[in-house]
C-alpha positions in Angstrom: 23.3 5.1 -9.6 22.1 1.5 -9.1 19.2 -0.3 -10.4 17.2 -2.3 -8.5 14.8 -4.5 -10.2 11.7 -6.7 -9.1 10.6 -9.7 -10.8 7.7 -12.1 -9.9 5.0 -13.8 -11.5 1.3 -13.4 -11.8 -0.6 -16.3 -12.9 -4.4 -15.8 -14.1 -6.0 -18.7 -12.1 -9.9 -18.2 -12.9 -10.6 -20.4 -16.0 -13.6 -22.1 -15.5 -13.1 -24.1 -18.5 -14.2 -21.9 -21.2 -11.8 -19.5 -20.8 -12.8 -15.8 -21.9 -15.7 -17.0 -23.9 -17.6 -14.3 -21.8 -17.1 -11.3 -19.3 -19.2 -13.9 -17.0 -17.7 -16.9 -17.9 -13.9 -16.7 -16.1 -13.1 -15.5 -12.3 -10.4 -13.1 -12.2 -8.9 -14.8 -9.8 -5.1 -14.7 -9.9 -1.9 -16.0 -7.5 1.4 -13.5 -7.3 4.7 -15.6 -6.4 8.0 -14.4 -6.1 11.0 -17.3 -5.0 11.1 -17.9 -1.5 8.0 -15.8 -0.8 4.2 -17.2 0.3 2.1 -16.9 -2.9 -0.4 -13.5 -2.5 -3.7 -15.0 -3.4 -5.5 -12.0 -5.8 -8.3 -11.2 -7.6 -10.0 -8.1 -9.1 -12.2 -5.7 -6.3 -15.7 -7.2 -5.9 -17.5 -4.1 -8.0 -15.6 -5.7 -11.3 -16.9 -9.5 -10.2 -13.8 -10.1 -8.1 -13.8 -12.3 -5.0 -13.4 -10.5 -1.9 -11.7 -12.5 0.1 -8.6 -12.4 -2.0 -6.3 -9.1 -2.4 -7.2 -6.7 -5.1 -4.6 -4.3 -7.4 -5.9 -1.0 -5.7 -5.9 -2.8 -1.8 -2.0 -3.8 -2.9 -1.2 -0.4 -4.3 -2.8 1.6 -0.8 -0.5 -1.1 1.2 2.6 -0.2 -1.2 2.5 3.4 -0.5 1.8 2.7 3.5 4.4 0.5 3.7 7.1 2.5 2.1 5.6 5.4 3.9 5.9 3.1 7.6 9.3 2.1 6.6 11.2 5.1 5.6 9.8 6.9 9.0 10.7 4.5 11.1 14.5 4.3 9.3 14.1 8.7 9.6 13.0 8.3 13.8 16.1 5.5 14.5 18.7 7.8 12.8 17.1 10.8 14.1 17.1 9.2 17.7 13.5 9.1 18.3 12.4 5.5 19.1 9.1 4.0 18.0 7.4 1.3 19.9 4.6 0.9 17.9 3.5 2.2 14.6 -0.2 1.6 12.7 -1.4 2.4 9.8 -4.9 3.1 8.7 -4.7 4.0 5.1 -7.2 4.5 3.0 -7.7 5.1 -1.0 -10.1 6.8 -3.6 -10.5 5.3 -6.7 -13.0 7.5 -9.6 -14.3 5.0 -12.1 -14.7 6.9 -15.2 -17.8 6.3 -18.1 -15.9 4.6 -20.3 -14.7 1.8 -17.6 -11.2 2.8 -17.2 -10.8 4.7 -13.9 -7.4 6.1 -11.4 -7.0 7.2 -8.1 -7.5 10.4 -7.3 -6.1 10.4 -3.4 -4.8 8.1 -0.9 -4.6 9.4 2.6 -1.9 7.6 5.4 -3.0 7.5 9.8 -0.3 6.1 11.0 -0.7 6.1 14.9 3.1 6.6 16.0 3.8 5.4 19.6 7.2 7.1 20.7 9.3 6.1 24.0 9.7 9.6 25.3 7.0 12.9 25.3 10.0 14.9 24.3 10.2 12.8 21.1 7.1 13.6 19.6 7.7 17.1 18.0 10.3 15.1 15.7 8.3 12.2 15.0 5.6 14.1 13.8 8.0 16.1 11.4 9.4 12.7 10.5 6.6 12.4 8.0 7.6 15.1 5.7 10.9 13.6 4.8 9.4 9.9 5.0 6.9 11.2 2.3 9.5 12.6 0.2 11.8 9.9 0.2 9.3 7.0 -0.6 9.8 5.2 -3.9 6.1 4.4 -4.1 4.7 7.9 -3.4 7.0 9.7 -5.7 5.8 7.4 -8.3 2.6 7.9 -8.2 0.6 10.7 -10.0 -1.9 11.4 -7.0 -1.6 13.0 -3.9 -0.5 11.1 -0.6 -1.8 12.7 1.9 -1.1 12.7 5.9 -2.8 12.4 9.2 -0.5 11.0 11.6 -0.8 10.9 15.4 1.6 10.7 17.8 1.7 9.2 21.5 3.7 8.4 24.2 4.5 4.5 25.7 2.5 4.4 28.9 
């Protein structure tokens, strides 16, 4: 069975100066590079004094699972003969912080709005999901639930 391994960089970019000398005292403002790829400017979510006009760990990790979600259906619908025309995700994530600071997901729920060529298409598309679900690397590496709500249309 192959291996297939995924190496970048994360560089903390938020010293002020002083360093940690204080929870207040540093941004937590960070840049992820990878060769031949734009840098991914980050930071941590606004509620732990991140700046919110960069990415955050949980945005990435809902993206991750719709992403891998979007691409294993739409590789299930080509083989399966049902074409796509357009495909849009809404995803969305819940995160429980606990007392002690740490916290986890608990759920992250996919829409993808599937547009299919033909009416006759859509019985399979919406099926499509199942497998999509159970074939993505991200979901079946997380400990949550992934949950579903697709819709599916026909081209006008």
């Amino acid at each position: 069975m192959p291996n297939h391994n995924y190496g970048l960089t994360v560089s903390w970019t938020g010293n002020r100066g002083t360093g940690t000398s204080s929870p207040r005292d540093y941004d937590r403002d960070h840049t992820v590079s990878a060769p031949d790829k734009p840098d991914l400017l980050a930071s941590s979510d606004p509620s732990f004094r991140g700046d919110r006009a960069r990415w955050n760990p949980e945005e990435m990790l809902v993206a991750s699972l719709s992403s891998c979600h979007m691409l294993w259906f739409l590789g299930l619908a080509a083989a399966a003969g049902v074409v796509v025309t357009a495909y849009v995700d809404s995803p969305s994530g819940v995160m429980t912080e606990l007392t002690d600071g740490s916290g986890q997901f608990v759920e992250v729920t996919l829409s993808p709005a599937v547009t299919v060529a033909e009416s006759n298409m859509i019985g399979l598309a919406e099926k499509l999901h199942g497998p999509a679900s159970a074939k993505c690397f991200i979901a079946r590496s997380v400990n949550f639930p992934v949950r579903h709500c697709p819709t599916t249309v026909v081209a006008s």
